[in-house]
C-alpha positions, 0 to 999 in steps of 0.5 A: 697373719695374726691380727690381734689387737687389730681393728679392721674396718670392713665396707660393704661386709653385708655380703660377697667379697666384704662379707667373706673378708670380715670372716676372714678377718675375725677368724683371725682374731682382729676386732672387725668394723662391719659397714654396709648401708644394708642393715640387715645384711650387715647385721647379720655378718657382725652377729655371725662373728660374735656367735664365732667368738669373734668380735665385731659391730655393725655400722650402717653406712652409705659410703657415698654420703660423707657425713655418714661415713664421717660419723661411723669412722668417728664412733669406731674410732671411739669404740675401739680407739683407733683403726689399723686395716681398712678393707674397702670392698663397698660398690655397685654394678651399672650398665650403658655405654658414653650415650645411652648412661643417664646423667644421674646413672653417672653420678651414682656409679660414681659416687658409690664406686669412687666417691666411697673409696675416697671418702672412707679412705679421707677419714681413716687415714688421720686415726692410722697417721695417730696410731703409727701406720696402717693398711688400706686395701681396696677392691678394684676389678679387672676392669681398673686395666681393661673395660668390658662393653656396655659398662662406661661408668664402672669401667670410669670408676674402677680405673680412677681407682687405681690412680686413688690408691698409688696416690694413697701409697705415696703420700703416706708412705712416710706414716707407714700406711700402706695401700693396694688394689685388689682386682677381681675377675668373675667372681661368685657374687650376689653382684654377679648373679644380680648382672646374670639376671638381667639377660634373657638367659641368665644361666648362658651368662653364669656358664660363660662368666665360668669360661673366661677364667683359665682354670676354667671356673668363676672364683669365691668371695673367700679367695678374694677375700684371702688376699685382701687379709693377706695385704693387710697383714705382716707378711705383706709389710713391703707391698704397697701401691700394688694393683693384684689381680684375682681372676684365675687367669682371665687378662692371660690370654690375648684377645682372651680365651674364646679368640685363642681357640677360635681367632689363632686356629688352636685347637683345645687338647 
């Protein structure tokens, strides 16, 4: 898992899940491309892997505006001369059913969520095809496979996903570009903590994102962030179109995990 003379493009790198993947990608010698359309964030990350001895530049980028994300794909490619890894961690959060969603909460969820993931993949995968081949990865959540309640425009989102990303591993398999999904559950991010402080109790959210994973605890940004550099690299050379979920167990259960202690009649040990 070298990445020498490898040029990752990162979205969404200011914080979380991006944030930790740019890491983990410098500390393994690839020149990182930190995108996010929060300067001072994604400023921070990049100057964080250079003071590391690593090599990385900020991009400020809307992945829903397509000649922003145009124009940095263009620039990298220019800096760096090519791109060989795109990690697209970039996304937001929103909340309503089919009813209560407003028009424009719609468009925007989409757009960010679905939209970027399109765009930044439309435009790097013609420098991968020039530089012999590629790996995309892109983040899902487990809502690509199953939806939680009150969440109709994300759960659209990250479905459509998943069809974007087979779609990508089939048509370019013949360029040797390869395409994934990663699916995180409830993970530790400043996304989550930011849907935790909508309730009128945050801490009984927090404590109850802890409880839907098996091994009993909300996961990190860093291990999301390892399979991400794992499907992107070497060792990964015969995965692609794959949807690998993250969550520390959480799809396991039918009918999850509070159904198995209460609705089956099991007791906990």
């Amino acid at each position: 898992m070298n990445f020498t003379n490898k040029v990752a493009v990162v979205t969404g790198a200011g914080s979380g899940i991006g944030q930790a993947s740019a890491f983990g990608f410098a500390s393994r010698e690839a020149v990182v491309a930190v995108l996010d359309r929060d300067r001072e964030s994604g400023e921070a990350t990049a100057a964080h892997i250079r003071q590391q001895g690593g090599t990385a530049s900020f991009f400020a980028v809307d992945v829903s505006v397509p000649n922003e994300v145009k124009s940095a794909v263009e620039e990298i490619v220019s800096r760096f001369v090519g791109i060989d890894i795109l990690a697209h961690c970039a996304g937001i959060q929103s909340y309503g059913n089919a009813v209560s969603t407003t028009e424009e909460g719609w468009r925007k969820t989409l757009a960010v969520d679905l939209d970027g993931a399109f765009l930044v993949s439309k435009y790097v995968l013609p420098t991968m095809k020039k530089r012999g081949g590629g790996s995309i990865v892109i983040t899902g959540s487990t809502q690509s496979l199953v939806a939680h309640r009150n969440s109709a425009a994300y759960v659209t989102s990250k479905h459509a996903i998943v069809g974007l990303v087979r779609s990508i591993a089939l048509d370019f398999a013949a360029n040797n570009i390869r395409a994934n999904c990663v699916l995180p559950g409830a993970i530790d991010t400043p996304m989550l903590r930011w849907g935790a402080a909508r309730d009128p109790n945050p801490e009984r959210v927090i404590e109850a994102c802890h409880k839907l994973a098996l091994l009993g605890r909300m996961g990190t940004p860093e291990e999301v962030a390892n399979m991400i550099v794992f499907l992107s690299s070497d060792l990964a050379s015969y995965v692609t179109g794959a949807t690998v979920v993250v969550d520390g167990g959480q799809l396991v259960p039918c009918g999850g995990t509070a159904f198995q202690l209460i609705g089956t009649g099991a007791e906990p040990e």
